[in-house]
matplotlib code that plots the C-alpha trace (Angstrom):
import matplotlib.pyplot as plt

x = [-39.0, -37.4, -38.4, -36.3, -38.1, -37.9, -38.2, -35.3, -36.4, -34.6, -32.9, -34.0, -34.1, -36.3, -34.7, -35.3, -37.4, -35.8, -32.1, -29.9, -28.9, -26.1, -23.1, -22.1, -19.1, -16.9, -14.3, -13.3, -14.6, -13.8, -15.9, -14.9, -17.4, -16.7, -18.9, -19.7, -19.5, -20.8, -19.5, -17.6, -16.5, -19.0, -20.9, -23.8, -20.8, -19.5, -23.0, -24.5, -20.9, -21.1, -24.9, -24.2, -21.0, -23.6, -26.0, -22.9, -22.2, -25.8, -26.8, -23.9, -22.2, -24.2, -23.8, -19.8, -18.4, -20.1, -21.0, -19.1, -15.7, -16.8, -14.2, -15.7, -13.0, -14.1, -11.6, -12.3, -12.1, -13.8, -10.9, -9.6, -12.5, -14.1, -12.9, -15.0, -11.9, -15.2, -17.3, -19.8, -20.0, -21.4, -24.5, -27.3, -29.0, -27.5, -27.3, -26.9, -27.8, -25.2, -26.6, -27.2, -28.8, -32.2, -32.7, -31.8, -34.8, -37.0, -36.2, -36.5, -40.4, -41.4, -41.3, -44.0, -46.1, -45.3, -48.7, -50.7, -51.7, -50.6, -52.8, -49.9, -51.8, -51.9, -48.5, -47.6, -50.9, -50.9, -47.7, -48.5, -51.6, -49.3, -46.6, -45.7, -42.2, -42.3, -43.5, -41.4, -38.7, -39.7, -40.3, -36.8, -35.3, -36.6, -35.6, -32.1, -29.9, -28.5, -25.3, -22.6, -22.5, -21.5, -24.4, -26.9, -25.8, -25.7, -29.3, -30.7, -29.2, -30.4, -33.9, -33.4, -33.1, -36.2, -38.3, -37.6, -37.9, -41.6, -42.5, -44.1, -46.2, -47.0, -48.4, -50.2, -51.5, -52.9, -52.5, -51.0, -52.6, -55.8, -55.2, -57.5, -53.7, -50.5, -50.7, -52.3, -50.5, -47.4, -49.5, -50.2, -46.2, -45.0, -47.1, -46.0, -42.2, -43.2, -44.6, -41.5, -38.7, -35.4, -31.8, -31.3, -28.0, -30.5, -34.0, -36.1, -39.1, -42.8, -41.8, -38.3, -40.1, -42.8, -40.2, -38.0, -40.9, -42.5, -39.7, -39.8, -43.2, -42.2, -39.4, -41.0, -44.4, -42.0, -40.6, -43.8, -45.0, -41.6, -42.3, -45.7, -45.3, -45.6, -42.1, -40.8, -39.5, -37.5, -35.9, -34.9, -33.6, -30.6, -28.9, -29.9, -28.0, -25.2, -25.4, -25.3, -22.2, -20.4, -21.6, -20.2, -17.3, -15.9, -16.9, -15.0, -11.8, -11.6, -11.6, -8.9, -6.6, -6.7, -3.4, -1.8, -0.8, 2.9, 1.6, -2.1, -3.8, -4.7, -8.1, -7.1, -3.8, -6.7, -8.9, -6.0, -5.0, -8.3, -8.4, -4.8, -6.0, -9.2, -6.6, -4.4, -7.0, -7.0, -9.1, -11.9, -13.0, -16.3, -16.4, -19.4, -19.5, -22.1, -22.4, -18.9, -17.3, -18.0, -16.6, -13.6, -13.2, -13.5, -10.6, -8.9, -9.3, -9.0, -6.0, -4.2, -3.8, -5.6, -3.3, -6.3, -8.5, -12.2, -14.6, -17.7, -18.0, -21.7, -22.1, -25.1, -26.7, -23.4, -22.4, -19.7, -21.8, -22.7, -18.5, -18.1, -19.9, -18.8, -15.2, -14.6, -13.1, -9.6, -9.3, -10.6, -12.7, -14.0, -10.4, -11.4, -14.3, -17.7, -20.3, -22.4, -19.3, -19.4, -16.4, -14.1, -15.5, -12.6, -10.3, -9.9, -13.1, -15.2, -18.8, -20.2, -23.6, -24.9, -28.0, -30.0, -33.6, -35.3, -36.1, -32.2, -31.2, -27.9, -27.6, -27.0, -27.3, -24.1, -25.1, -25.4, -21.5, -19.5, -19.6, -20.2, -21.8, -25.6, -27.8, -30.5, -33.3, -34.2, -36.9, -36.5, -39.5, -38.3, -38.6, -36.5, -34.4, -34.1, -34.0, -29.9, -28.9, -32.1, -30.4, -28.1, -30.6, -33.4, -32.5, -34.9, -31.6, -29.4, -31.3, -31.6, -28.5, -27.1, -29.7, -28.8, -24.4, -26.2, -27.3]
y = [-9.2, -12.9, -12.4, -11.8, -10.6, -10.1, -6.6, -5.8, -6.7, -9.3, -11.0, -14.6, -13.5, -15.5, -17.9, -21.4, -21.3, -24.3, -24.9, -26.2, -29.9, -30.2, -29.3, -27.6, -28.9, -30.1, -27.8, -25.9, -22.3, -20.2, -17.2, -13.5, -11.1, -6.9, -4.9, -1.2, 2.1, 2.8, -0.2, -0.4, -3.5, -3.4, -5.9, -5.5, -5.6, -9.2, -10.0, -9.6, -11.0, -14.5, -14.7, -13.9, -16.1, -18.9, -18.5, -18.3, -21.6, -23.2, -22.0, -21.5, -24.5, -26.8, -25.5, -24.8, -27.2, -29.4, -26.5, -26.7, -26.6, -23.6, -20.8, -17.5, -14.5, -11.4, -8.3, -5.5, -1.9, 0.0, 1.1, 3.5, 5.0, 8.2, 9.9, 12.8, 15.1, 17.1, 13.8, 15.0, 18.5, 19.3, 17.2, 19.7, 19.4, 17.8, 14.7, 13.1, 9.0, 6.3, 4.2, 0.8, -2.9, -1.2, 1.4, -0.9, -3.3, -0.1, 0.3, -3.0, -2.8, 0.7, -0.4, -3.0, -0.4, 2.7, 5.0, 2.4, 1.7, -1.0, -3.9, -6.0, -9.1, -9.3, -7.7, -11.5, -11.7, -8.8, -8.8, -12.5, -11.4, -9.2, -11.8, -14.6, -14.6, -11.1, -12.7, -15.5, -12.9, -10.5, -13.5, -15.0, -11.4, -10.9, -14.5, -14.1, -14.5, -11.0, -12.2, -14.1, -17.0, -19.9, -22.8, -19.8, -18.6, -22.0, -23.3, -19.8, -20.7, -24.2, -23.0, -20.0, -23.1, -25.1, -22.9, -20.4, -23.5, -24.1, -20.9, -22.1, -24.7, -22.3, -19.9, -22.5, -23.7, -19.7, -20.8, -17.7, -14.6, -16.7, -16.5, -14.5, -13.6, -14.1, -17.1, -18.5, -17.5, -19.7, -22.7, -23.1, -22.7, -24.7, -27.4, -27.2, -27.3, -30.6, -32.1, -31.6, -34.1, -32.5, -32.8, -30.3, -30.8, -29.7, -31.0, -28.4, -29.2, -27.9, -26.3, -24.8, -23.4, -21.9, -20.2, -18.7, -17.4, -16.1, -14.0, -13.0, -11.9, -9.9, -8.0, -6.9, -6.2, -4.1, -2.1, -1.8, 0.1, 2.0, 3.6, 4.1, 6.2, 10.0, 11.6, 7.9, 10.2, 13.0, 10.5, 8.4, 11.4, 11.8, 8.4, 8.5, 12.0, 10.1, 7.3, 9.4, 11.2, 8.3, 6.6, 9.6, 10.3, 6.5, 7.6, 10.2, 8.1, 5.6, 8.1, 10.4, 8.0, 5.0, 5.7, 4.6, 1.3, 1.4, 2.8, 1.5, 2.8, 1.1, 0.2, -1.5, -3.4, -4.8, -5.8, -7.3, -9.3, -10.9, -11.7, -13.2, -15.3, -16.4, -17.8, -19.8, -22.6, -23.3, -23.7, -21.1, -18.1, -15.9, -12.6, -11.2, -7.3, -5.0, -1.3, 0.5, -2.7, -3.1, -0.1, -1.4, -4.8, -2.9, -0.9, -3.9, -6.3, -3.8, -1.6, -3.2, -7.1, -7.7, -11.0, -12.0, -14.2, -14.2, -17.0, -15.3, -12.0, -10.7, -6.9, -6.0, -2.9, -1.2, 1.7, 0.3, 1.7, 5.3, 5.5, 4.5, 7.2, 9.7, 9.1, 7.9, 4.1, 4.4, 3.3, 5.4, 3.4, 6.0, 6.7, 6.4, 4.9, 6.2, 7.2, 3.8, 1.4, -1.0, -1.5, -4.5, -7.4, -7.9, -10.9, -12.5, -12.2, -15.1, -14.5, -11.4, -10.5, -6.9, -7.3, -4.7, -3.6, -0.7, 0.8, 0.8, 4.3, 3.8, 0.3, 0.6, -1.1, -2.4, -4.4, -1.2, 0.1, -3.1, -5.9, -9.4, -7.9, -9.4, -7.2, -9.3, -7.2, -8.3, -7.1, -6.9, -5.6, -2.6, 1.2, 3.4, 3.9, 0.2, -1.6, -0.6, -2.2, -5.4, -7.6, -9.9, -9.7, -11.8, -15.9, -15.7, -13.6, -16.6, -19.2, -17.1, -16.9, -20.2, -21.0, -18.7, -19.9, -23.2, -22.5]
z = [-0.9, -1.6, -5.2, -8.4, -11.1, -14.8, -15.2, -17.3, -20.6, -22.2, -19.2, -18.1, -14.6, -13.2, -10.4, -9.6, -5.9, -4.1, -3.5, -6.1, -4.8, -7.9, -8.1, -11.8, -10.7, -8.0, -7.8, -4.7, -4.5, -1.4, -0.9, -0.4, 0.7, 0.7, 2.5, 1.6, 3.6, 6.5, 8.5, 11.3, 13.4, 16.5, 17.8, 15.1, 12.3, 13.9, 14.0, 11.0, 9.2, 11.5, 10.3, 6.3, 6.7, 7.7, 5.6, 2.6, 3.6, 3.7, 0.5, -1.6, 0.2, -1.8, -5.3, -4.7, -2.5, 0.9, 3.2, 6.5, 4.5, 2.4, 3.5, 3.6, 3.9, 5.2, 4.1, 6.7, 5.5, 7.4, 9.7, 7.0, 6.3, 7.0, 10.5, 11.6, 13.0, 15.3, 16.2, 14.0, 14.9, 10.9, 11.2, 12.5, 16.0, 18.9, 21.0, 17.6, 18.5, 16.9, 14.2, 15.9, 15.4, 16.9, 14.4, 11.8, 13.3, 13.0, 9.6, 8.2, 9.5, 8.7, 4.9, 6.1, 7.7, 6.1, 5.8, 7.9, 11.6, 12.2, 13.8, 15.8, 16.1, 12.2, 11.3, 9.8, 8.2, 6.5, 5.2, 3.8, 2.4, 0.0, -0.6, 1.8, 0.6, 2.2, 5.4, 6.0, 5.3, 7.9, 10.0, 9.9, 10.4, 13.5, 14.2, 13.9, 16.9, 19.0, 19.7, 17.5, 19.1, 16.8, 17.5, 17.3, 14.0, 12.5, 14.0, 12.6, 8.8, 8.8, 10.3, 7.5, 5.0, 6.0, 6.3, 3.0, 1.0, 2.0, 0.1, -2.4, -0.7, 1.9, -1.3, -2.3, 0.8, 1.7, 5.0, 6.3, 4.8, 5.8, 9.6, 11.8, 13.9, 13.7, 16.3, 14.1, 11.1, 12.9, 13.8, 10.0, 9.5, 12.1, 11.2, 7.7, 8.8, 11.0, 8.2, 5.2, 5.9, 7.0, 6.7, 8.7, 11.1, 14.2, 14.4, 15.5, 17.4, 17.7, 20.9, 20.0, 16.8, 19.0, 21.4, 18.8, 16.4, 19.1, 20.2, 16.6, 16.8, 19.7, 18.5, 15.5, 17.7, 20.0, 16.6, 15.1, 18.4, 18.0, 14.9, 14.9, 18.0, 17.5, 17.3, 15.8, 12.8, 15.1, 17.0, 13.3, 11.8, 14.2, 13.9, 9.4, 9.0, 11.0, 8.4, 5.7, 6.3, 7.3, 4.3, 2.3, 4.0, 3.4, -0.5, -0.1, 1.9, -0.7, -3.4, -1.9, -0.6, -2.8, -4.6, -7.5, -9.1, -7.7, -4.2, -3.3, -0.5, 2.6, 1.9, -1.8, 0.6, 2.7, -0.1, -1.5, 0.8, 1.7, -2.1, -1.8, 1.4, -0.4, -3.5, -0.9, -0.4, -4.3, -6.7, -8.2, -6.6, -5.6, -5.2, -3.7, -3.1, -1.6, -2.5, -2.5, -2.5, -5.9, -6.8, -4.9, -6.1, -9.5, -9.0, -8.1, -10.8, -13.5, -12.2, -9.2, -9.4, -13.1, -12.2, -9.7, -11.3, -10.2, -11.3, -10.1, -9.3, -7.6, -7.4, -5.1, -4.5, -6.7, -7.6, -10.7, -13.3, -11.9, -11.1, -15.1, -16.2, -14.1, -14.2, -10.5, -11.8, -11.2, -14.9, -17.9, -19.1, -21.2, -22.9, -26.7, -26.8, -28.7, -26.8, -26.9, -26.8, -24.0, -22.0, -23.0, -20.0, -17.6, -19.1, -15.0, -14.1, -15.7, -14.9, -13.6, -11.9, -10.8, -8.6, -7.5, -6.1, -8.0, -4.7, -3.4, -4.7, -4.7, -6.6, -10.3, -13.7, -15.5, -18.7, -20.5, -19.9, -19.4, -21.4, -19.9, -17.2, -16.5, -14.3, -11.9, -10.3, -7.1, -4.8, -0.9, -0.2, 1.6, 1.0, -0.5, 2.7, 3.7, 0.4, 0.6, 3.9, 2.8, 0.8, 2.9, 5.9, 3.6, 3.7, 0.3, -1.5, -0.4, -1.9, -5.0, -5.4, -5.1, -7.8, -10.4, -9.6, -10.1, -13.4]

ax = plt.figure().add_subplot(projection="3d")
ax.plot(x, y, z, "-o")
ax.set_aspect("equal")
plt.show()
């Protein structure tokens, strides 16, 4: 987790570890993000958006534009999507549990104990002892606030900021995977934090870091008892066959009723118009797009408004190229080409990156099919079920980012 590595050979994709504090260049860049299946507009959905708008802002902020005036536009799909006409009548079993913020806590963690009993005073400590990155990751997940509450949200992405860029002093220092606890393991970091100057908007104390880390620690204490507790698996399997045919079914929506050129469907008029809204404020444009929104945002630029100009588009966790090569792009982008031919790069869109984790199943290559795409492997440090849903939950990916839009 918090780690991009060069695994793909032949691509530079090693990222700078601290923050970019230059601008390439001045212009304005507003910021549209496009979420994937499986999301619907509860309170985790409004939470986890307010939290990744944040964190947009604090890390991007400073590479694109100053950070409180980034816009971020959020195009909401998720109402056309898949509608299960027998509430879920086809998934076997009953009592079937909806998918919520708890589970998602549950699964986050079990990649960090997954085959091992875990000893909760030293759930920090061992997860540092195997990369620290991973730890301050798991840390600040747990950190994050409940509720969407503006202050909260923007204290949480400035404490995400401080603390993520102490990574490599704290690997150096081996100050955490050294602890005989996990107390202690947070005296070492909350020291550290004292010690770096800040210019961070809120000035955390010794005492306001103790009280939110500590309800970290709690939290993930209370979800590493969940999961190791016999039947944790019975009770998960419920609310992940849910997921999955939601997650299919709003495959399955967008494919069916996406429409033509001269009649687009309602999820493409949405995705539109957030794009359109993004434009109004001027200037450049980025495009990040998780999962099925690539796929979307594809469709889009290539077929629907190849008017739209994009000056960075992200792809994360995608599914662009596996839709290529089966045939599911509402272009042919196949149509007379050989066999090995790249696709032609898309003339509006003026830099493209595909990032993915090995372990995320469903996120795919693209430098092999379309041309002027680069492909960026980054690992969250979660499982194969985990690493999907990972990516915008890490502070670590933020900073990563901004680094590499830096470059």
């Amino acid at each position: 987790m918090g780690d991009i590595e060069g695994i793909i050979p032949g691509l530079p994709l090693q990222l700078l570890v601290s923050a970019p504090t230059e601008c390439v260049e001045s212009a304005h860049m507003p910021i549209v993000f496009i979420h994937g299946v499986a999301n619907r507009r509860d309170h985790a959905y409004l939470r986890d958006e307010n939290i990744r708008n944040a964190l947009f802002r604090r890390f991007l902020g400073p590479v694109i534009e100053d950070p409180p005036d980034t816009p971020v536009t959020n195009p909401y799909w998720g109402d056309s999507g898949a509608a299960f006409r027998w509430n879920h009548r086809s998934l076997p079993g009953s009592g079937i549990e909806r998918f919520g913020p708890d589970d998602g806590d549950e699964l986050l963690i079990s990649a960090h104990l997954a085959g091992e009993t875990p000893d909760e005073s030293r759930i920090l400590v061992d997860t540092a002892a195997r990369s620290v990155a991973d730890a301050v990751d798991l840390l600040l997940t747990f950190a994050a606030p409940e509720n969407d509450d503006e202050t909260a949200v923007e204290e949480f992405a400035d404490l995400a900021d401080r603390v993520t860029a102490l990574v490599p002093e704290l690997t150096g220092s081996r100050g955490l995977e050294l602890a005989g606890s996990d107390e202690e393991a947070l005296d070492h970091l909350i020291s550290r934090i004292g010690d770096t100057p800040s210019q961070a908007v809120e000035s955390f104390g010794a005492t306001q870091l103790w009280e939110r880390f500590g309800e970290s620690l709690v939290r993930m204490r209370s979800a590493a008892a969940r999961i190791s507790s016999r039947g944790a698996l019975s009770v998960a399997r419920a609310p992940m066959h849910s997921r999955v045919a939601l997650f299919l079914g709003d495959v399955l929506a967008y494919v069916a009723q996406r429409g033509d050129v001269s009649d687009p469907g309602p999820i493409v008029r949405t995705v539109v118009s957030g794009l359109d809204d993004a434009r109004h404020h001027g200037g450049k444009l980025v495009v990040v797009a998780h999962s099925m929104g690539g796929n979307i945002v594809y469709d889009v630029l290539s077929q629907y408004r190849p008017d739209l100009r994009v000056d960075v588009l992200v792809t994360v966790g995608s599914q662009v190229g596996l839709f290529a090569e089966l045939g599911l792009l509402r272009a042919d982008v196949a149509a007379g080409r050989a066999p090995d031919a790249p696709v032609d790069r898309l003339p509006n869109v003026d830099r493209w990156l595909n990032v993915f984790d090995l372990n995320d199943l469903l996120g795919f290559a693209t430098d092999g099919i379309f041309a002027g795409s680069a492909d960026h492997a980054y690992s969250t440090g979660r499982g194969l079920v985990a690493a999907h849903s990972a990516y915008f939950r890490l502070p670590s990916f933020y900073r990563r980012l901004a680094a590499r839009l830096a470059e």
